[in-house]
TORPA-4810 file (N, C-alpha, C, O; in nm, 3 decimals):
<nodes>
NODE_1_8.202_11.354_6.734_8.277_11.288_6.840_8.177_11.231_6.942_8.083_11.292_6.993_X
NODE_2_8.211_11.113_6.961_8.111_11.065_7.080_8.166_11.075_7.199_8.284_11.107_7.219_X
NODE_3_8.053_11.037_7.314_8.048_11.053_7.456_8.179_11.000_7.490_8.258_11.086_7.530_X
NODE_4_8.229_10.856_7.484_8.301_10.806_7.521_8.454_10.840_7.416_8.551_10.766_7.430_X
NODE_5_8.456_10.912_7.354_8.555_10.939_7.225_8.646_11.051_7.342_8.762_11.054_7.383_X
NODE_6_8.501_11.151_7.368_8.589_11.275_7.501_8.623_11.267_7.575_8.706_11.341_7.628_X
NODE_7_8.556_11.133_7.630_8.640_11.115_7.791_8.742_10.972_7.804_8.789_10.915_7.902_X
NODE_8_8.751_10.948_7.675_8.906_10.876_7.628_9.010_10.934_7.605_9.124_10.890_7.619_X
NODE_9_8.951_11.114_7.540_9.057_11.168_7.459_9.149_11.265_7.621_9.265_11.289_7.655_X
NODE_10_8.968_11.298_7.694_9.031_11.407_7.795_9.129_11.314_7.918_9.204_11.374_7.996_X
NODE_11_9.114_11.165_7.920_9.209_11.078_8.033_9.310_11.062_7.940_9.411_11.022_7.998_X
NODE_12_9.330_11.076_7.803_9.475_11.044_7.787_9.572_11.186_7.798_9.693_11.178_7.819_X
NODE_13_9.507_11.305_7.782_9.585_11.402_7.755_9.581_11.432_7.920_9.670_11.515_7.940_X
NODE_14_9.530_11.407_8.018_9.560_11.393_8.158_9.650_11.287_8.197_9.726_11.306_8.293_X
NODE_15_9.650_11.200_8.148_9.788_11.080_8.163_9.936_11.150_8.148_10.030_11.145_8.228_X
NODE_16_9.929_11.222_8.011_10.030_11.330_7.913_10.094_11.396_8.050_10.204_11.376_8.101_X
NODE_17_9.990_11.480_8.090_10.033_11.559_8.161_10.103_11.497_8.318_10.201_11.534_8.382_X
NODE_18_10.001_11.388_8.341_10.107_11.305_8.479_10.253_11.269_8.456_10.346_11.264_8.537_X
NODE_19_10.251_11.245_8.324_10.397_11.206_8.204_10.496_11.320_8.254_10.613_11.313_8.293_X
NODE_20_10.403_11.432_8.240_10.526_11.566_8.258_10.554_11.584_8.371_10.665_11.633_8.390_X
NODE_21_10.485_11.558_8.471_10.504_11.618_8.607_10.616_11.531_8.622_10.725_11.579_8.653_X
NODE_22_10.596_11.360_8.596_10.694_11.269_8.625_10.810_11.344_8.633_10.876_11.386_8.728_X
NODE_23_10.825_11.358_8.459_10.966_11.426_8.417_10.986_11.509_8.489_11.071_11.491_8.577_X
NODE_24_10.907_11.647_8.478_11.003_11.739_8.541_11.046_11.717_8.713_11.146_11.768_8.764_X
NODE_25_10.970_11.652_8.766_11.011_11.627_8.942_11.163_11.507_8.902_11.247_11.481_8.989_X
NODE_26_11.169_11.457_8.784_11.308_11.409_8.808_11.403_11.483_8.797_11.514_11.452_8.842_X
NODE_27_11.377_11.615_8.727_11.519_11.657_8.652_11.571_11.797_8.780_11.656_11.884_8.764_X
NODE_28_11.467_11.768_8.918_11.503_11.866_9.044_11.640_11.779_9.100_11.631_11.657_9.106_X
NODE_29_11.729_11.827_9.128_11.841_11.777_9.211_11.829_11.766_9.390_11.824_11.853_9.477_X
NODE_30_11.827_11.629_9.394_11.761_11.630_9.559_11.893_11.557_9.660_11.882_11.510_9.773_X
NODE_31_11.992_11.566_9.590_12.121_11.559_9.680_12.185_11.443_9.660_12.286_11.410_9.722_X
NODE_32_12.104_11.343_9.529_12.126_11.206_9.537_12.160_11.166_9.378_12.071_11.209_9.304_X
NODE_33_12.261_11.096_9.311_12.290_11.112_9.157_12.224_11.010_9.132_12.222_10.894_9.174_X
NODE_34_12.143_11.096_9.022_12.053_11.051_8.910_12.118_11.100_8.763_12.165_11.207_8.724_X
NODE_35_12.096_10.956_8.695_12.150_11.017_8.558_12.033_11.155_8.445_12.064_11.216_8.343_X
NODE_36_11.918_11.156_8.518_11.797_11.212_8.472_11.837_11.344_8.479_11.788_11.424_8.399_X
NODE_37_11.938_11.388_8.579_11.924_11.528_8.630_11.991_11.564_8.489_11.920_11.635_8.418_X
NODE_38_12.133_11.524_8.429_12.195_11.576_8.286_12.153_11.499_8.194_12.228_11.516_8.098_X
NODE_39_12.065_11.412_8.166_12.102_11.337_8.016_12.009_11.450_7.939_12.011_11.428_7.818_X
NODE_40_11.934_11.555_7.969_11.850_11.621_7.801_11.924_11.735_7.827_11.867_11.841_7.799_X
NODE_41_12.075_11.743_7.891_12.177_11.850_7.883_12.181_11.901_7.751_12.139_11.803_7.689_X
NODE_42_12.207_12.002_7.652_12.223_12.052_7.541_12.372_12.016_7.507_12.446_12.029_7.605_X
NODE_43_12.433_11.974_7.395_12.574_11.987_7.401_12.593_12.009_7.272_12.525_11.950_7.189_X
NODE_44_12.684_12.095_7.241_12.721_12.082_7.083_12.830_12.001_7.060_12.934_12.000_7.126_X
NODE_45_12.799_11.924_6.954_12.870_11.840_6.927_12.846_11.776_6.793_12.750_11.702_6.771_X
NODE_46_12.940_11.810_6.700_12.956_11.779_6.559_12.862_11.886_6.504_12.772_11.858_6.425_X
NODE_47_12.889_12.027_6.554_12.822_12.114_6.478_12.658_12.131_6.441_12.590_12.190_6.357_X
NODE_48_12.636_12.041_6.562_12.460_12.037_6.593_12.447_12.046_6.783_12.539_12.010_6.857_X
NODE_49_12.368_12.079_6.813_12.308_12.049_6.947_12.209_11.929_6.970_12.100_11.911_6.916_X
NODE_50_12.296_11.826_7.094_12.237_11.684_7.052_12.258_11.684_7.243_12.354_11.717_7.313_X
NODE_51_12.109_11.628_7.280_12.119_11.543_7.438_12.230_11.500_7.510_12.301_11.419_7.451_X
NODE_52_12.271_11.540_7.648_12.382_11.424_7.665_12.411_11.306_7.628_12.517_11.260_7.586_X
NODE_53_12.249_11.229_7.655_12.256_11.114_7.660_12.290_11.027_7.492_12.323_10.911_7.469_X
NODE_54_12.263_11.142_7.401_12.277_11.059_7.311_12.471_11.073_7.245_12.509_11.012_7.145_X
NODE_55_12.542_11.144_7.312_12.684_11.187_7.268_12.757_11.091_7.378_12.875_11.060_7.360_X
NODE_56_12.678_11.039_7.502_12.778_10.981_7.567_12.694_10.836_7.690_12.591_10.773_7.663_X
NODE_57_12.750_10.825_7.774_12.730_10.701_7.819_12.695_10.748_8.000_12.791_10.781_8.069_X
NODE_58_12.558_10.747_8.058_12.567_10.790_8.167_12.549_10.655_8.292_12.499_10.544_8.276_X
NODE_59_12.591_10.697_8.377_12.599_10.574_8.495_12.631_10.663_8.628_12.706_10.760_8.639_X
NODE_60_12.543_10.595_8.730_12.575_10.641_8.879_12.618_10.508_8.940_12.542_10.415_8.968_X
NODE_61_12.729_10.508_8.954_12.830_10.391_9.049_12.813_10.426_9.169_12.758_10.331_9.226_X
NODE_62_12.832_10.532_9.259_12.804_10.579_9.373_12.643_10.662_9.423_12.564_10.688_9.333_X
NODE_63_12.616_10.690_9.536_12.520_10.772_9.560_12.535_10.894_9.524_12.437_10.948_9.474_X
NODE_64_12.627_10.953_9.533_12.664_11.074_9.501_12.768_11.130_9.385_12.848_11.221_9.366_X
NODE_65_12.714_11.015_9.322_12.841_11.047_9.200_12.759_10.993_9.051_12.690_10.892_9.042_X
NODE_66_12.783_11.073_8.963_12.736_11.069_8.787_12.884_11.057_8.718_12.973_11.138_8.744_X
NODE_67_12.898_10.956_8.636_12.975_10.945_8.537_12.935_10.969_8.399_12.827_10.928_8.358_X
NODE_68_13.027_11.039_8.319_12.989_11.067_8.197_13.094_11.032_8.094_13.190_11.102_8.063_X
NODE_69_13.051_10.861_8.023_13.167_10.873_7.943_13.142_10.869_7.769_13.115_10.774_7.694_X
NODE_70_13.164_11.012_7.741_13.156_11.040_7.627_13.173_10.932_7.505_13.263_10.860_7.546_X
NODE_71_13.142_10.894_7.406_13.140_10.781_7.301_13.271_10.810_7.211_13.339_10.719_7.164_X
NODE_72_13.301_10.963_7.191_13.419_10.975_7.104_13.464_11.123_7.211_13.392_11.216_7.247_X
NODE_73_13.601_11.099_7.240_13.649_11.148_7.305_13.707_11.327_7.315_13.752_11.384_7.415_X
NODE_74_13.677_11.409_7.119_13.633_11.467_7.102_13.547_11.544_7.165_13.595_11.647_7.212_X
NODE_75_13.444_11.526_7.180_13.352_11.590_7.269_13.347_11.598_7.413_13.249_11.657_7.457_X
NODE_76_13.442_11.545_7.507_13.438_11.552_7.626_13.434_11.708_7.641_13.325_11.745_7.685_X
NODE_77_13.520_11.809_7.619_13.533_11.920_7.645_13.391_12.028_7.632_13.366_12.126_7.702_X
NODE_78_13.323_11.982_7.535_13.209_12.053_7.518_13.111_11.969_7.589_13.004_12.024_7.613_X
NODE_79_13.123_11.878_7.616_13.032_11.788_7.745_13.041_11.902_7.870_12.950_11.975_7.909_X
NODE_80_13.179_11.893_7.921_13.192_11.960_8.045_13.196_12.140_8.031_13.210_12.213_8.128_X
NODE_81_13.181_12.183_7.902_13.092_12.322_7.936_12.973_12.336_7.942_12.924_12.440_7.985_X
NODE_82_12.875_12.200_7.886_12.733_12.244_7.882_12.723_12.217_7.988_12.635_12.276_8.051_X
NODE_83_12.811_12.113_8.064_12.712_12.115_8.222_12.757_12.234_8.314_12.688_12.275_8.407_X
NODE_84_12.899_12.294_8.272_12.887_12.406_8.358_12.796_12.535_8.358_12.789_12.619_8.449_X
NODE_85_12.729_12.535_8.240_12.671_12.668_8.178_12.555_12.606_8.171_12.491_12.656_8.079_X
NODE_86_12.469_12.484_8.246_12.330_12.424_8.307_12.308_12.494_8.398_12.395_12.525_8.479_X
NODE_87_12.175_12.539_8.405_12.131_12.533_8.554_12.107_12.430_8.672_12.010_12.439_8.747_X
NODE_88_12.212_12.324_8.682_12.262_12.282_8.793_12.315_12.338_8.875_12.259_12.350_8.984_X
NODE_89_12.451_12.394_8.847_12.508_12.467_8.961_12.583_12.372_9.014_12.591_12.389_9.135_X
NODE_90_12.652_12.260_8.969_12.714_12.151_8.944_12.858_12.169_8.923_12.879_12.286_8.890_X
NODE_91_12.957_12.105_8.928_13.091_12.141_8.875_13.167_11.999_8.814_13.232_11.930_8.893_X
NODE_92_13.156_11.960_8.677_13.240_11.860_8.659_13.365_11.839_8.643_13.435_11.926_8.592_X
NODE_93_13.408_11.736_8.677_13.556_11.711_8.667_13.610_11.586_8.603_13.589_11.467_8.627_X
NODE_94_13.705_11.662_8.492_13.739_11.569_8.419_13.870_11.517_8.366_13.957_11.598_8.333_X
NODE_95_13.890_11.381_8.355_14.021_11.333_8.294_14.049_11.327_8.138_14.159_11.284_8.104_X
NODE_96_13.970_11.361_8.051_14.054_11.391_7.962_13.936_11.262_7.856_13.908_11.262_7.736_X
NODE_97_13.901_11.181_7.956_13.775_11.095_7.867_13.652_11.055_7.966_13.536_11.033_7.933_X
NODE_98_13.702_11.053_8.077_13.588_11.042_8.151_13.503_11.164_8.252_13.555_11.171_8.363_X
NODE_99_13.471_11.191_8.247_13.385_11.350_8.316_13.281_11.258_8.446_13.179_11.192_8.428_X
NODE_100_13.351_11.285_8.566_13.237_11.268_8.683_13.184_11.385_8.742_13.254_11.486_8.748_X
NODE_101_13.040_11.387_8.799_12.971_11.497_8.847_12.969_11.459_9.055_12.896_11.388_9.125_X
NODE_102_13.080_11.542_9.085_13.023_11.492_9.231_12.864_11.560_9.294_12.871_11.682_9.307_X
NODE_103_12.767_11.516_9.321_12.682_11.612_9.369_12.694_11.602_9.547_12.699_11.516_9.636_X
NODE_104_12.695_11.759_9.529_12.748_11.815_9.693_12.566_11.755_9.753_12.473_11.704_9.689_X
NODE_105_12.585_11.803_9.945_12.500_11.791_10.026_12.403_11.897_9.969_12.438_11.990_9.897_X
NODE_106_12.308_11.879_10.000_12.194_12.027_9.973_12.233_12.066_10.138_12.258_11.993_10.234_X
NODE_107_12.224_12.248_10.121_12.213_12.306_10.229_12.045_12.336_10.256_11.950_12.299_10.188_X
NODE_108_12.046_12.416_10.383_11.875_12.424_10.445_11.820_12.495_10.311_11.710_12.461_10.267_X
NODE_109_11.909_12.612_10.234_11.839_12.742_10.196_11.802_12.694_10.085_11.707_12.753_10.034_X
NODE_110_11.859_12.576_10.012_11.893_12.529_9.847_11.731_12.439_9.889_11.634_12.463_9.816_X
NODE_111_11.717_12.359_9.985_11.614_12.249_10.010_11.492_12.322_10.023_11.397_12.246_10.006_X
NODE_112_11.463_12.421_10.042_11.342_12.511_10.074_11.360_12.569_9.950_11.256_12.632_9.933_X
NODE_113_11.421_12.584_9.865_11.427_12.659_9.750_11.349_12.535_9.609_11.260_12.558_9.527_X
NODE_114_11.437_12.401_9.634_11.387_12.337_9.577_11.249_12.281_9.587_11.176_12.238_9.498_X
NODE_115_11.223_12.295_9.772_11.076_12.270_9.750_10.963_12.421_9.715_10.847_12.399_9.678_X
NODE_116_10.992_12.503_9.725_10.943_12.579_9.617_10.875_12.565_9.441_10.766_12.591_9.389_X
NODE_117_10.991_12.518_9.401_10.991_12.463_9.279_10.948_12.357_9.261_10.898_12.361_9.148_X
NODE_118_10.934_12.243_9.309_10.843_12.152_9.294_10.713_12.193_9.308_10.623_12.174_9.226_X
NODE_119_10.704_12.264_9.443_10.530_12.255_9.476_10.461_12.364_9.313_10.361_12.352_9.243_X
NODE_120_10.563_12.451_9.311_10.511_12.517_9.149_10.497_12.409_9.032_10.406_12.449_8.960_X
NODE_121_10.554_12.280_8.980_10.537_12.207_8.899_10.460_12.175_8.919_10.377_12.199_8.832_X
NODE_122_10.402_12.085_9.051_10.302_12.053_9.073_10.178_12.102_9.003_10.119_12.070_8.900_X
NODE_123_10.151_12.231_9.143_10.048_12.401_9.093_10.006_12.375_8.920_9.895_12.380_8.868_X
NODE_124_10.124_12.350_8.865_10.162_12.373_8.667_10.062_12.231_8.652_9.957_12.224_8.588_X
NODE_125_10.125_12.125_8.728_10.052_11.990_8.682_9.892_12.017_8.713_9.826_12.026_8.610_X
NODE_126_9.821_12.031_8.832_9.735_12.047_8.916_9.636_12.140_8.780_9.523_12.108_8.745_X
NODE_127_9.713_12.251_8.725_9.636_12.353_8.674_9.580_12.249_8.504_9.472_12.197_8.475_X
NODE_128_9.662_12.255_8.458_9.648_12.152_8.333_9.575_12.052_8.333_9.529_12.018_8.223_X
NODE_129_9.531_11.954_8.478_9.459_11.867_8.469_9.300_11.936_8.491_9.200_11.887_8.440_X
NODE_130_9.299_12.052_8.571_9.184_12.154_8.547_9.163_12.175_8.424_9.050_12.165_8.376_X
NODE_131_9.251_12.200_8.368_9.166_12.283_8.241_9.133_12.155_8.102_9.074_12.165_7.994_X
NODE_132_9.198_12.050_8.165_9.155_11.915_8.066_9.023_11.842_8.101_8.954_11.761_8.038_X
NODE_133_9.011_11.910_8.250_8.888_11.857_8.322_8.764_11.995_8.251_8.675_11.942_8.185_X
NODE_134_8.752_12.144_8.258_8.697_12.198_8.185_8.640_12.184_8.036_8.522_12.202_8.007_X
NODE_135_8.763_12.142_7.930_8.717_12.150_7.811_8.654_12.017_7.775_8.601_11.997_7.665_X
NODE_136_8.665_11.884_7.918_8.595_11.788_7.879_8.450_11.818_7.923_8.365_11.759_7.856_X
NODE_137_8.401_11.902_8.028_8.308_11.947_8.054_8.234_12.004_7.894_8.148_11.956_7.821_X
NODE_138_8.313_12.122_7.888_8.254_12.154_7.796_8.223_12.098_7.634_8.146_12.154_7.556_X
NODE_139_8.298_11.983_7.606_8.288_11.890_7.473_8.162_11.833_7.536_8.068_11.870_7.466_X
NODE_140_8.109_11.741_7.663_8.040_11.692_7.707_7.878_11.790_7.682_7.785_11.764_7.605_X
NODE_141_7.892_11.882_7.760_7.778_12.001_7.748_7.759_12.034_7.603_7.657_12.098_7.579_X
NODE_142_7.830_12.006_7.507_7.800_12.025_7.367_7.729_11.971_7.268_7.656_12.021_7.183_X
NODE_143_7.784_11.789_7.308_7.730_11.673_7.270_7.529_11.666_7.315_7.428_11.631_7.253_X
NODE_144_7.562_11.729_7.472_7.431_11.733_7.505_7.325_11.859_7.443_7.215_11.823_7.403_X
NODE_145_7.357_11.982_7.438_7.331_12.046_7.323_7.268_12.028_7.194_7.163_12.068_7.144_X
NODE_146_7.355_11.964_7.158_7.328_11.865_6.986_7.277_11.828_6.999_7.259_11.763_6.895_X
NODE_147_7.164_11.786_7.111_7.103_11.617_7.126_7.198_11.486_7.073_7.148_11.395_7.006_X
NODE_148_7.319_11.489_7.106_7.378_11.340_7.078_7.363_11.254_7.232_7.388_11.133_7.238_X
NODE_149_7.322_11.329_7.345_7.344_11.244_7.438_7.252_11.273_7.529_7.276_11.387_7.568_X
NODE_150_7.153_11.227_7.586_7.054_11.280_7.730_7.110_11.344_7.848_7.232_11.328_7.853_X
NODE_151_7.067_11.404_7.933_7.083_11.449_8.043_7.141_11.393_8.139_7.234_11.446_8.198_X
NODE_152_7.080_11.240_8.176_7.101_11.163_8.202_7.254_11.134_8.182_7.313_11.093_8.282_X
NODE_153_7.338_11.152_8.050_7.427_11.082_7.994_7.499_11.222_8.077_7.571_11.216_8.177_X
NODE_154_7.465_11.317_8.019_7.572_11.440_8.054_7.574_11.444_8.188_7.690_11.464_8.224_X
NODE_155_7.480_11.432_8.304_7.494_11.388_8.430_7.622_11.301_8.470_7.715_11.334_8.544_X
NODE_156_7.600_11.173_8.396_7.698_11.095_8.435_7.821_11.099_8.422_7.893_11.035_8.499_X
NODE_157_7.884_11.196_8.297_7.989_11.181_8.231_8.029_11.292_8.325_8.114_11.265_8.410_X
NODE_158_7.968_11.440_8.321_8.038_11.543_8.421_8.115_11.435_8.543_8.237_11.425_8.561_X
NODE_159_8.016_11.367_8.612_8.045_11.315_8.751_8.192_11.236_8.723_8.296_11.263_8.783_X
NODE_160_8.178_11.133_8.622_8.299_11.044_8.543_8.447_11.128_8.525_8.560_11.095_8.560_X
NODE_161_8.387_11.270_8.444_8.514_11.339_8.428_8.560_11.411_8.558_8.679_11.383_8.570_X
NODE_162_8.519_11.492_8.665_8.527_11.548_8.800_8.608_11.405_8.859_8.728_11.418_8.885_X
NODE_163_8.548_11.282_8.878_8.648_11.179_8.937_8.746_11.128_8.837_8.813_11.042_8.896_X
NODE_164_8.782_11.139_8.725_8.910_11.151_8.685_8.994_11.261_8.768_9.090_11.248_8.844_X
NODE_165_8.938_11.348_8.733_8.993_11.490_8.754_9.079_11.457_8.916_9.196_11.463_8.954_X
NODE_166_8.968_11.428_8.967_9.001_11.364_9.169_9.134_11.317_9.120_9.239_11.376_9.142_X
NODE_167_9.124_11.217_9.060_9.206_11.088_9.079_9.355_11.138_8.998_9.444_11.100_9.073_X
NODE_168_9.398_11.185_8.916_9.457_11.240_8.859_9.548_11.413_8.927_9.654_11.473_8.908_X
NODE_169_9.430_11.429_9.006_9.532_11.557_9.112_9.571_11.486_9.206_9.684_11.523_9.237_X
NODE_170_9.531_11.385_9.281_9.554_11.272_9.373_9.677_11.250_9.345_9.774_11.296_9.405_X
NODE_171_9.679_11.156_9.226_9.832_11.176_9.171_9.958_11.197_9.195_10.057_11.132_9.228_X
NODE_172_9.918_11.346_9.159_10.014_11.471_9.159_10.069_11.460_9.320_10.179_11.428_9.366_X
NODE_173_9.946_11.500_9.381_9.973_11.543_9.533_10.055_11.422_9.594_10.143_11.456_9.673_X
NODE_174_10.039_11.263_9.568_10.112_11.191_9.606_10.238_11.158_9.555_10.307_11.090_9.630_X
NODE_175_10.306_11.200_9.402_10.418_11.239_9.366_10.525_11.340_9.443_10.642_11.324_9.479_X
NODE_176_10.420_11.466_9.452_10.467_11.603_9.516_10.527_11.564_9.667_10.636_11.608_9.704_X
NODE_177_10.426_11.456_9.772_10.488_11.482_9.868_10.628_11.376_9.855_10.732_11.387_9.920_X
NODE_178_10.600_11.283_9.761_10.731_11.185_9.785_10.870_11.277_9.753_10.987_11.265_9.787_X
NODE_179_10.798_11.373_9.672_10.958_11.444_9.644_11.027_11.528_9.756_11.143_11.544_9.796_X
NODE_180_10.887_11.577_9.792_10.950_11.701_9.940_11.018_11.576_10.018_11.138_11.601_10.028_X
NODE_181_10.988_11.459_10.073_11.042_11.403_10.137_11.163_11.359_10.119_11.251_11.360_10.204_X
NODE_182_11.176_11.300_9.957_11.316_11.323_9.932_11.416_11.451_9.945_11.533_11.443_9.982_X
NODE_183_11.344_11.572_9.906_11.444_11.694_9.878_11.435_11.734_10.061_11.545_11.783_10.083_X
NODE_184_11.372_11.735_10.165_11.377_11.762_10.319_11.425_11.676_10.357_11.431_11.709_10.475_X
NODE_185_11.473_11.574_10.352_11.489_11.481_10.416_11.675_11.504_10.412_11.740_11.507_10.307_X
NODE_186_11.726_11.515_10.536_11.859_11.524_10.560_11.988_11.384_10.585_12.106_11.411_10.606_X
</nodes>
């Protein structure tokens, strides 16, 4: 593996991981309807467990409102138990084909709770880009080892991978606060 092979391989699997943080800071409920918060809902339906999104049709018409309209009408009923038996904490209500999710106000205790949980995804993101920043260290220190690369080279590349590393928790931290601001913000 060459010099530049590791620190292609260690910025994409740090991209990966900005990928996840994305995701999971969408699927926090911050008082405002997003179809993100239910569509990788579990639902059974036709005797398999299949995504919301792929059994039905999601849309936010309002700020505070998720519509869910199931594709075959069959399945509405098991739509509206998987979201009750989600960890949302959500309550849908439904006519018989269409299922809307009102999402209530966040209270003080729920908003400090949720920022809890973010700043831990984060922590989760933050830690992963460490340890992608380590094992590129150490592929790097290996290459140099072998004699595939000078001192010189391993000099540079540590410094290369450490400012990924910067730039990539940077990231995070500027994701993290946009969310507290969404989830504090009254």
């Amino acid at each position: 593996m060459s010099l530049q092979e590791v620190l292609d391989s260690m910025e994409e699997k740090m991209m990966k991981t900005l990928e996840v943080v994305h995701h999971e800071f969408a699927t926090v409920r911050t008082g405002k309807a997003s179809t993100s918060l239910v569509e990788n809902i579990q639902v059974e339906a036709y005797g398999t467990h299949m995504r919301l999104r792929e059994v039905a049709g999601l849309s936010t018409p309002e700020p505070r409102l998720i519509v869910i309209q199931p594709w075959d009408p069959t399945v509405v009923a098991a739509v509206v138990k998987a979201i009750q038996t989600s960890a949302l904490g959500i309550q849908p209500v439904s006519d018989g084909k269409v299922i809307r999710i009102p999402i209530p106000e966040l209270d003080k205790e729920r908003r400090q709770q949720l920022d809890k949980q973010i700043k831990k995804l984060a922590e989760d993101g933050r830690v992963a880009i460490r340890n992608e920043r380590r094992q590129g260290m150490d592929a790097v220190k290996k290459l140099q080892k072998d004699g595939k690369i000078t001192e010189d080279d391993l000099a540079h590349a540590e410094k290369e991978i450490q400012n990924k590393t910067d730039e990539y928790t940077k990231e995070i931290d500027t994701i993290l606060g946009h969310k507290e601001k969404e989830i504090l913000s009254v």
